[in-house]
C-alpha positions as CSV (number, residue, x, y, z in Angstrom):
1,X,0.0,0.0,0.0
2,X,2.7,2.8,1.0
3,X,4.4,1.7,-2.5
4,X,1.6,2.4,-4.1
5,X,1.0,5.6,-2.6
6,X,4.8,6.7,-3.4
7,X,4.1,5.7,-7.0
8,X,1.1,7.9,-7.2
9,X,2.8,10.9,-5.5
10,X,5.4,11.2,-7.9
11,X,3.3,10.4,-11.3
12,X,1.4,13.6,-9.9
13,X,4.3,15.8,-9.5
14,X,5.5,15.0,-13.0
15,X,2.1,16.0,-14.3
16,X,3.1,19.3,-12.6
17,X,5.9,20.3,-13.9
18,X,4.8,19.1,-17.5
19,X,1.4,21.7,-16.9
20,X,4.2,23.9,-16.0
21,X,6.2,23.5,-18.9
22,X,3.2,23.9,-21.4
23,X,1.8,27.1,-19.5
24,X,5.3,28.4,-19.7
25,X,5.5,27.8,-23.3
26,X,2.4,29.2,-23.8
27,X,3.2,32.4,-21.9
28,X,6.3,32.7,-24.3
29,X,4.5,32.0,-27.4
30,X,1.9,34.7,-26.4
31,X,4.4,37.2,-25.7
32,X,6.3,36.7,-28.7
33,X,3.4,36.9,-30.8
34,X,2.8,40.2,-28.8
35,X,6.1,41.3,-29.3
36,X,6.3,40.7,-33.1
37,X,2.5,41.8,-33.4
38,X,3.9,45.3,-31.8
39,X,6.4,45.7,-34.1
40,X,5.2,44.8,-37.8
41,X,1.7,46.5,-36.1
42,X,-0.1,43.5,-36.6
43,X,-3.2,44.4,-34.3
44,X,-3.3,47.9,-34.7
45,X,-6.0,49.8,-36.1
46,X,-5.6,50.5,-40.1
47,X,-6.8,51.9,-43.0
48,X,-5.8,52.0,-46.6
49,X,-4.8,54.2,-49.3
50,X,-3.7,53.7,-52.7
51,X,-0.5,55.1,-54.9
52,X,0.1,54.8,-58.5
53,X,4.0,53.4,-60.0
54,X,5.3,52.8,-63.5
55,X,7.2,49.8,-62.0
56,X,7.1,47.7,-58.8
57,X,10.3,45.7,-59.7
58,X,11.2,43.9,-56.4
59,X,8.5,45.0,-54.5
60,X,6.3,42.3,-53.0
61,X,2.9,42.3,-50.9
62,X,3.9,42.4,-47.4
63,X,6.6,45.0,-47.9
64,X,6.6,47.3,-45.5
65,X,5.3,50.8,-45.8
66,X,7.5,53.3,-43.5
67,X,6.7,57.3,-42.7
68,X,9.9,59.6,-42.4
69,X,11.7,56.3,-41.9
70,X,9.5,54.7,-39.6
71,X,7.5,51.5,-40.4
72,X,3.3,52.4,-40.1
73,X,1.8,49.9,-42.4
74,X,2.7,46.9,-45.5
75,X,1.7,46.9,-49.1
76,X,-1.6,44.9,-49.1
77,X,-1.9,44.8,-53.1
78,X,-0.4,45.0,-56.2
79,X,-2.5,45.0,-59.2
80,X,-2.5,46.1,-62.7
81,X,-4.3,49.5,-63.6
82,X,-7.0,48.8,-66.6
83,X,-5.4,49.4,-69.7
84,X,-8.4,52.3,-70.7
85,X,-8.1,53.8,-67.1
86,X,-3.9,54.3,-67.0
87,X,-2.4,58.0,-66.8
88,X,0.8,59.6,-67.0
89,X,2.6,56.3,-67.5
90,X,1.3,54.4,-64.8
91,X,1.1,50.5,-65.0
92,X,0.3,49.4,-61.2
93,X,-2.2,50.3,-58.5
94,X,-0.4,49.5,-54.7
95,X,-2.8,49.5,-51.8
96,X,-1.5,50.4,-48.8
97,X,-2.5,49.6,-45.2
98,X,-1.3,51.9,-42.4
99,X,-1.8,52.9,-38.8
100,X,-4.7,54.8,-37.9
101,X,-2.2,57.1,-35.6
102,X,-0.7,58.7,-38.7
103,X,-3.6,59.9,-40.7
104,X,-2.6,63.2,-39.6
105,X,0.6,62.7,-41.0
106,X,0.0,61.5,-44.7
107,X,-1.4,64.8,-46.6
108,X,-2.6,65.9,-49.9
109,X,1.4,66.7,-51.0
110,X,2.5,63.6,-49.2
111,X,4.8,61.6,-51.5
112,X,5.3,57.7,-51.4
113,X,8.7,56.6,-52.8
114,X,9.9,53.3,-53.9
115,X,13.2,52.6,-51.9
116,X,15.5,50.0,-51.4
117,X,16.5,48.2,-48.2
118,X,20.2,48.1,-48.6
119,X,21.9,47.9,-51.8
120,X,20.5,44.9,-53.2
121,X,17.6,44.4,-50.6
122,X,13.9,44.7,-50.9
123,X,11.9,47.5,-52.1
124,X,9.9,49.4,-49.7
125,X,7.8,51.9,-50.0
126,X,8.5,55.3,-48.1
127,X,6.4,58.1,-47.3
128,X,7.0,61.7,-47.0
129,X,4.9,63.5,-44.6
130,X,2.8,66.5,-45.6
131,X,2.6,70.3,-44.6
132,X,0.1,71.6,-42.4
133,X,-2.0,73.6,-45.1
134,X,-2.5,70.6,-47.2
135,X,-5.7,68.5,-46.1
136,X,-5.1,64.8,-44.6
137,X,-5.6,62.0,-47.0
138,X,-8.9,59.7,-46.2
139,X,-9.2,56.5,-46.1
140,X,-9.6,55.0,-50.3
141,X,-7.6,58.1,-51.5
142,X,-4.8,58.2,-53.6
143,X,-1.5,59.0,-52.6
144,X,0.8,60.8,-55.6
145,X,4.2,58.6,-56.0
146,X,6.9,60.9,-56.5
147,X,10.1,60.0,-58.7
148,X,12.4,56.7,-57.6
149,X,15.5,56.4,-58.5
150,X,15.9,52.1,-58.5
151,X,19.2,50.3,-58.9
152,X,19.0,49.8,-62.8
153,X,18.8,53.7,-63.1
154,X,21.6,54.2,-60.8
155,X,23.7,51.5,-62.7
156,X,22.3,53.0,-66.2
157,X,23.9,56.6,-65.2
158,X,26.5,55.1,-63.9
159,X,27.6,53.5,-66.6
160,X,26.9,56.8,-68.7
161,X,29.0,58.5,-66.4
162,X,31.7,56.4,-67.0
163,X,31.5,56.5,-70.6
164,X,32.1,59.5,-70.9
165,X,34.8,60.2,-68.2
166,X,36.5,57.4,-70.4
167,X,36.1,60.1,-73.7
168,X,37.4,62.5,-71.3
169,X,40.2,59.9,-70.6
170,X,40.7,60.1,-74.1
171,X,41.2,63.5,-75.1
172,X,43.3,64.1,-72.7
173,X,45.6,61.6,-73.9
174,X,45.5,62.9,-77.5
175,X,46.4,65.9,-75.8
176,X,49.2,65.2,-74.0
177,X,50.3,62.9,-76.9
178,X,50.6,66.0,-79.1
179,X,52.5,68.0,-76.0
180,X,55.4,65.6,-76.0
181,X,55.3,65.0,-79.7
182,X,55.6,69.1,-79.8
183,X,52.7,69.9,-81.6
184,X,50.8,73.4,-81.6
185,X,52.1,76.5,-79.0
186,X,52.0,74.5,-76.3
187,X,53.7,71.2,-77.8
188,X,56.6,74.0,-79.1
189,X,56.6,75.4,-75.3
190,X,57.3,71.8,-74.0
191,X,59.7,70.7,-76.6
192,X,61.4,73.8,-78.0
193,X,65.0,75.3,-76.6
194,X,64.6,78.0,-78.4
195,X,61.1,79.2,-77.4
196,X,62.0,78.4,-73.8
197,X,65.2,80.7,-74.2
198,X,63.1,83.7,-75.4
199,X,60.4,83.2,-72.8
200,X,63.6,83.8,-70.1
201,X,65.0,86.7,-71.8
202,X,61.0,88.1,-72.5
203,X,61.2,87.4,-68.4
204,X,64.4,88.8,-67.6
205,X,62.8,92.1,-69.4
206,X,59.6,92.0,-67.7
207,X,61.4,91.5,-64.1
208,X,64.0,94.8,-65.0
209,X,60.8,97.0,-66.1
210,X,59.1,95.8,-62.9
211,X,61.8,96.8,-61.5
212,X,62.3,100.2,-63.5
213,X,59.1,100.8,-62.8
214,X,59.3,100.3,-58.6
215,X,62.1,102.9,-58.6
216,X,61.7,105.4,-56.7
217,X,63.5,108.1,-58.7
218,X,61.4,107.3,-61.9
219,X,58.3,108.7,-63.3
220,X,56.6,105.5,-62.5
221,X,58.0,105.1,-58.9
222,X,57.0,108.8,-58.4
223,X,53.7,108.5,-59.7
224,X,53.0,105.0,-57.2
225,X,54.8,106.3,-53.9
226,X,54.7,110.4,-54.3
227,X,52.0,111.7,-52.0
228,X,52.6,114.7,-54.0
229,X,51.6,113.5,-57.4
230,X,48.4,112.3,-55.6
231,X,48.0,115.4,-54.2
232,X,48.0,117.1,-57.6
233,X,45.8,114.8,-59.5
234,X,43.2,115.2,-56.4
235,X,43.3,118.8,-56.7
236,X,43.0,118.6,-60.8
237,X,40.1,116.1,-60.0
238,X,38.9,118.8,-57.8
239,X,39.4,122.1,-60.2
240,X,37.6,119.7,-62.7
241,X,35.0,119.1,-60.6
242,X,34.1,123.0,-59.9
243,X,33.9,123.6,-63.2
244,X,31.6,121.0,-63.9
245,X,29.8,122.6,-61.1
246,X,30.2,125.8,-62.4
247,X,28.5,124.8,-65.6
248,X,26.0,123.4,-63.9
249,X,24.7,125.2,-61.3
250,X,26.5,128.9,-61.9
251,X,25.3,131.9,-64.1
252,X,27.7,131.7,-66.7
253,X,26.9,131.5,-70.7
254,X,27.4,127.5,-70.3
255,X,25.3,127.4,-67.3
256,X,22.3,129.6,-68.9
257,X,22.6,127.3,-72.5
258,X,22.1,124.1,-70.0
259,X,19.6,125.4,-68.1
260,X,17.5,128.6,-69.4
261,X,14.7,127.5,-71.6
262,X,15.0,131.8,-72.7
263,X,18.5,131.0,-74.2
264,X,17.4,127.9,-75.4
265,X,14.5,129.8,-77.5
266,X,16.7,132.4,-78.8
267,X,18.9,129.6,-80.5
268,X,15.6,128.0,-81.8
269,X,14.5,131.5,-83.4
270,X,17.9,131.9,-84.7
271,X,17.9,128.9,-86.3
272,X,14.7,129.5,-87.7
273,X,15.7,132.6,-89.2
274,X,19.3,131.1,-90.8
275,X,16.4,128.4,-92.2
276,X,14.8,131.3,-93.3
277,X,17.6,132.7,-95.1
278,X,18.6,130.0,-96.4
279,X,15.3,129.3,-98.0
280,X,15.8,132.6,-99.9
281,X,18.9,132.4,-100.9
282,X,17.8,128.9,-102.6
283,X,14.8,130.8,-103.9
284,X,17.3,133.4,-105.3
285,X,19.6,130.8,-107.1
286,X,16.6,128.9,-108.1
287,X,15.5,132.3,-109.9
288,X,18.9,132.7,-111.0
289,X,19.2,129.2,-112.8
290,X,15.3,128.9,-113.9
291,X,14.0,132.7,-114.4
292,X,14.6,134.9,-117.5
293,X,16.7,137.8,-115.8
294,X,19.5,139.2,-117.0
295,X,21.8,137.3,-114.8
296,X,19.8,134.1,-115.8
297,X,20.8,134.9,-119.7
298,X,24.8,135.5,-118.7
299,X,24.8,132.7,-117.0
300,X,22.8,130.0,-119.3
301,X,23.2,132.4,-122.8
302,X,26.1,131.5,-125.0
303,X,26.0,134.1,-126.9
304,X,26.0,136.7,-124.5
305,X,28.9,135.2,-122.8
306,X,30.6,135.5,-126.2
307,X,30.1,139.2,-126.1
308,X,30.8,139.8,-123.1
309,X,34.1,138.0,-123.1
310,X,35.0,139.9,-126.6
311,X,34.3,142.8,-124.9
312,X,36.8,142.3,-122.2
313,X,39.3,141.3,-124.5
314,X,39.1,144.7,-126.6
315,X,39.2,146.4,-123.1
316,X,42.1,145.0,-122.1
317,X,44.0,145.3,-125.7
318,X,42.4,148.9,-125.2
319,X,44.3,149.5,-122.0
320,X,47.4,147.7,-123.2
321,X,47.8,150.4,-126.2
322,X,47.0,153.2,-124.0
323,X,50.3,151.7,-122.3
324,X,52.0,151.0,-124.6
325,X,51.7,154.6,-126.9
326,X,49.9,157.5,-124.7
327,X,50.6,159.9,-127.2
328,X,48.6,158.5,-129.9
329,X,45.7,158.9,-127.6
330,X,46.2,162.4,-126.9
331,X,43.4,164.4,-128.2
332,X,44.8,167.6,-130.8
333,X,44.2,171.2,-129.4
334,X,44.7,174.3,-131.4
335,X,43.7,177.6,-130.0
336,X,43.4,181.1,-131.6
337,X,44.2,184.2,-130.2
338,X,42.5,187.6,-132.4
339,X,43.6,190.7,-130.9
C-alpha cells in the first residue's frame, strides 16, 4: 500500500511540472506573438490608401510601408491598372494599409517613394509627410508617388558616367600625346629650346621694367609712392569738378545754354531765321538758274557770254595800247588868239 501511494505521489508531481512547462510555453509564445505583433503593427487599427507606379520591380505584398523612416503599415496589393483607365505612364495600383495614428501625417502633398533596403535588398515603399496647409488623405484616397531612383537607373547613369569620363580619358591623352610630340604652341613650349630661351629673356625684361618701374627716382616710382603726385591729381580732379559745377549750377553763358529755356528759344528762333535765309537764298539761285533775268541769260546764254568776253578782250587790248603809246591817244588842241 505505502508503494503504491509513493508511486502515485510522484506520477502527480510530474504531471506538474509538465502543466508547467506547457503554461510556460504558452506564456512565451503569447508574448512573442505580442512582441512581433507590436512591431510589424499586426493588431493595430488600419486603413488604406492607394499610390500609382510605373514599375514595382522587387516589391512584393507584405513589404513594409515606413513614414519619415519609420514603419506604419505593409503593401496589401499590387495589381495592374485597366489598360483604358492608365495615366501619365502608370502600370500598377499598390494598396497600402497603415496605422490609424498617422492619418494626420500623410497629406494631400504627401509623396510615397519606392526605396530600397540596402543595396540589393527589398523594395519598400517610403512616405513623406505632408505640410500643415494641405488636407489629410482619407481612407480610399490616392497618394501621388513621386520619382524613384531604382538600382537599374543608378547602374544606367553610372555607366553613362563612366563612358564619358572614359572620352574624357581620351582627349586628354591625344592631348598630351601632341605636348610631348611638340605639336601646336603649347607642344613647341614643352619641346622647343629656343622658345624656352626667349620666354627667359621676355622674363628677364619684364622683371628689370618691374623693377624700372618700382624705382623710386622714376616717373613711374614717383607716380605709385609720391604723395605729391596724388595730391595734384586730387586737386586737378577737384578744379575739374568745380567747373563742372560751375556749368552746372553757376550763371555763366554754359550754365544759362544748360539750363534757361529763354537762351534755349533764342537759339531755336535763330535757327529759324538762318532756315529762313537759307530758303531765300535757294529761292534766289533757283530764280537765277530757272528765271529769264539778265543774270539768268549771262549765266545759261552763250551768246551773250561770247560778247561779253569779246568785250573784255578789246578792253584790255584797249588798255594795253593806252600803255604802250599814250601819245597817240592824246586828243589835238589848237587855240586862236584875235587881238
Amino acid at each position: 500500500m505505502a508503494g503504491r501511494s509513493t508511486t502515485r505521489g510522484s506520477f502527480g508531481w510530474r504531471q506538474v511540472r509538465v502543466l508547467g512547462m506547457v503554461v510556460g510555453a504558452l506564456f512565451l509564445l503569447g508574448y512573442g506573438v505580442y512582441r512581433v505583433g507590436k512591431i510589424f503593427d499586426i493588431f493595430a487599427d488600419r486603413y488604406e490608401v492607394y499610390t500609382l507606379v510605373p514599375t514595382g520591380l522587387g516589391l512584393r505584398e507584405g513589404a513594409p510601408v515606413t513614414l519619415a523612416g519609420q514603419r506604419v503599415g505593409q503593401v496589401t496589393e499590387i495589381s495592374f491598372i485597366p489598360v483604358g483607365a492608365k495615366a501619365d505612364g502608370n502600370n500598377l495600383r499598390i494598396r497600402l494599409a497603415l496605422n490609424a495614428d498617422v492619418v494626420s501625417q500623410v497629406r494631400r502633398d504627401s509623396r510615397a517613394f519606392l526605396r530600397t533596403q540596402g543595396l540589393l535588398g527589398d523594395k519598400f515603399v517610403d512616405i513623406a509627410p505632408g505640410s500643415e496647409a494641405s488636407p489629410a488623405l482619407q481612407p480610399g484616397d490616392t497618394l501621388i508617388a513621386g520619382e524613384s531612383l531604382d538600382l537599374d537607373q543608378f547602374l544606367e547613369r553610372a555607366a553613362g558616367l563612366m563612358d564619358e569620363a572614359g572620352a574624357v580619358v581620351t582627349d586628354v591623352r591625344t592631348l598630351t600625346a601632341g605636348l610631348v610630340a611638340g605639336q601646336g604652341t603649347l607642344g613647341q613650349l614643352v619641346s622647343d629650346d629656343e622658345l624656352y630661351g626667349r620666354l627667359v629673356v621676355t622674363t628677364a625684361q619684364l622683371e628689370e621694367t618691374l623693377a624700372m618701374v618700382n624705382d623710386a627716382d622714376g616717373t613711374f616710382g614717383r607716380f605709385l609712392r609720391d604723395p605729391a603726385v596724388y595730391d595734384e591729381i586730387h586737386s586737378a580732379v577737384a578744379r575739374v569738378d568745380s567747373i563742372g559745377a560751375l556749368i552746372l549750377y553757376g550763371s555763366g553763358t554754359l550754365s544759362q545754354l544748360l539750363q534757361s529755356d529763354s537762351l534755349y528759344q533764342g537759339l531755336m528762333a535763330t535757327a529759324l531765321r538762318a532756315d529762313s535765309a537759307l530758303g531765300g537764298l535757294n529761292a534766289f539761285v533757283g530764280g537765277l538758274t530757272e528765271g529769264q533775268g539778265t543774270l539768268q541769260r549771262i549765266l545759261t546764254d552763250p551768246a551773250l557770254y561770247d560778247e561779253l568776253l569779246k568785250a573784255v578782250i578789246d578792253a584790255q587790248t584797249l588798255i594795253q595800247g593806252i600803255r604802250d603809246d599814250p601819245s597817240a591817244f592824246k586828243p589835238e588842241i589848237r587855240v586862236r588868239i584875235g587881238w
